[in-house]
C-alpha positions, 0 to 999 in steps of 0.5 A: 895713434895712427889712422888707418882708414881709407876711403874708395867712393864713398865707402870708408874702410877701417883699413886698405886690406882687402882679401882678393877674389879667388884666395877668400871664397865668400868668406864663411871658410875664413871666419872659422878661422878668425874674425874677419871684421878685422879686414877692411872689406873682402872681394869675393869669389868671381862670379858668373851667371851659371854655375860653373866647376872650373877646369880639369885638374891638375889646375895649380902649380908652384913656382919660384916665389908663387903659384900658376892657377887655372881654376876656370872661375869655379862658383855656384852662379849668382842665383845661389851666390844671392840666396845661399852665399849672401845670407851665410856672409851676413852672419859672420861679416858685418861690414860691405862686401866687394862683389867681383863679377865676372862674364863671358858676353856684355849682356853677362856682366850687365846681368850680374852686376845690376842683380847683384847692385841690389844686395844690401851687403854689397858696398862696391862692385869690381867687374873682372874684364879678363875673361874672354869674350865669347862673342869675338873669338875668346879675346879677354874683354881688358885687352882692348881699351874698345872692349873694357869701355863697353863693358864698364858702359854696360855695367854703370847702365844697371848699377848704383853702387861703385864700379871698380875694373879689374884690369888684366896685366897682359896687354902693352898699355895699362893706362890706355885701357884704365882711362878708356874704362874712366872715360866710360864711367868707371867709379875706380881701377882694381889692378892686378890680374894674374900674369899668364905663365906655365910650368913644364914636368919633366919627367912627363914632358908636358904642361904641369897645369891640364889648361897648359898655362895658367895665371902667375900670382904671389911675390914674383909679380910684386914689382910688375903690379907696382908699376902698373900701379903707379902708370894707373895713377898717373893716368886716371884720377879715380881711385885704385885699388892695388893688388899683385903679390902683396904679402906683408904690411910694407908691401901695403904701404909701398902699394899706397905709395904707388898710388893705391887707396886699398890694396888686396891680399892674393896668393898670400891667403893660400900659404897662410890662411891668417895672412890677411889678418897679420898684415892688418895687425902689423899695419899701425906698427910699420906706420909708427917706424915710417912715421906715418899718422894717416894712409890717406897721407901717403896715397900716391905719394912717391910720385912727389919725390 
């Protein structure tokens, strides 16, 4: 009998598979679906302090192997996240929820996480640092080492619970800005974000996406969150949380093997609703053909040869 549970600060999971923020809701729409106690835990939609309706449409497009989105972080804002969102997930998720947090300014984020530290559902918090700061000409907060640090500081002043930072891929060096966010405090590293791209009609003649360009997920950027994965973890001794085109149980392993304790499930979930909940059953069968007994065994493990 193979073990499939992991552990991320604390907090043990059943299994790695984790839904991603932004492909999952708050959960309610999935459960309709399948019982979703079956996941290890769910990261839900990124939210801010007011609500927000996202961008103009058209806001998503496919490409070759996935899709460009630039919804523009639509939620309902963290006052109906707690009262309205919260109590409905409790009824149909039994197990700590990942709460992604999103912000335009410090102040934002400190606000957010400490509000949301406080609900009992939460087990760890990932603060996505890819959103621009308002406050210096709409550069993303996880572009600099400076600024992620100042963010995490601002975030572990006001929490409890662990802090993951979601870290964005589109900088020169990953690991500087994974150990600044260390060094600062973080509990963890959550790693992939979208890769910027953008599609062009051609019959129009002009951007397919309204924002002109917009965040490239599914299993073309596989490779790229493998080896940010793997320089993350020769970086920074807190776990990390895998994520980036991952759609099928070898993909899971292959991430872990990187060095991921959990890894999140994107795009997957767009083009097949039950794609989590597949990888999660397939998971004990990939681990008897690759001879493994326990996850925890294979964590960073293609780093030893």
């Amino acid at each position: 009998m193979v073990n499939t549970s992991v552990t991320l600060s604390g907090l043990t999971l059943t299994n790695p598979v984790i839904p991603a923020s932004g492909t999952f809701g708050y959960g309610v729409e999935f459960a309709q679906v399948y019982d979703i106690n079956c996941l290890g835990s769910f990261s839900f939609k990124g939210t801010t302090r007011e609500p927000r309706f996202g961008n103009e449409p058209p806001r998503i497009a496919e490409t070759a192997s996935g899709m460009l989105n630039a919804v523009g972080l639509q939620n309902p804002g963290i006052d109906k996240v707690i009262s309205e969102e919260l109590p409905r997930l409790r009824k149909v998720f039994h197990k700590p929820v990942v709460a992604n947090i999103s912000g335009f300014s410090i102040d934002e984020y400190a606000e957010c996480c400490g509000r949301i530290d406080r609900e009992e559902g939460v087990g760890l918090i990932e603060v996505n640092i890819s959103c621009p700061n308002v406050h210096n000409g709409g550069m993303s907060f996880g572009t600099s080492p400076q600024a992620a640090a100042e963010v995490t500081r601002a975030v572990k002043a006001v929490t409890t619970k662990p802090v993951y930072m979601k870290l964005s891929p589109n900088v020169t060096d990953i690991a500087a800005i994974a150990r600044a966010c260390e060094d600062a405090g973080a509990d963890g590293i959550s790693l992939i974000n979208t890769l910027m791209g953008m599609r062009i009609d051609l019959r129009r003649r002009a951007p397919v996406i309204r924002n002109v360009t917009g965040g490239l997920s599914g299993p073309a950027v596989f490779p790229v969150a493998l080896r940010m994965v793997w320089q993350v973890f020769e970086a920074v001794k807190v776990p990390i949380i895998g994520m980036g085109g991952v759609s099928s149980a070898e993909d899971v392993i292959e991430m872990m093997l990187a060095g991921a304790t959990a890894v999140e499930v994107g795009a997957a979930n767009l083009v097949d609703p039950l794609a989590s909940k597949k990888i999660v059953e397939e998971l004990p069968q990939v681990m008897e053909r690759l001879h493994i007994e326990k996850l925890t065994d294979i964590i960073g493990g293609a780093h030893h040869g």
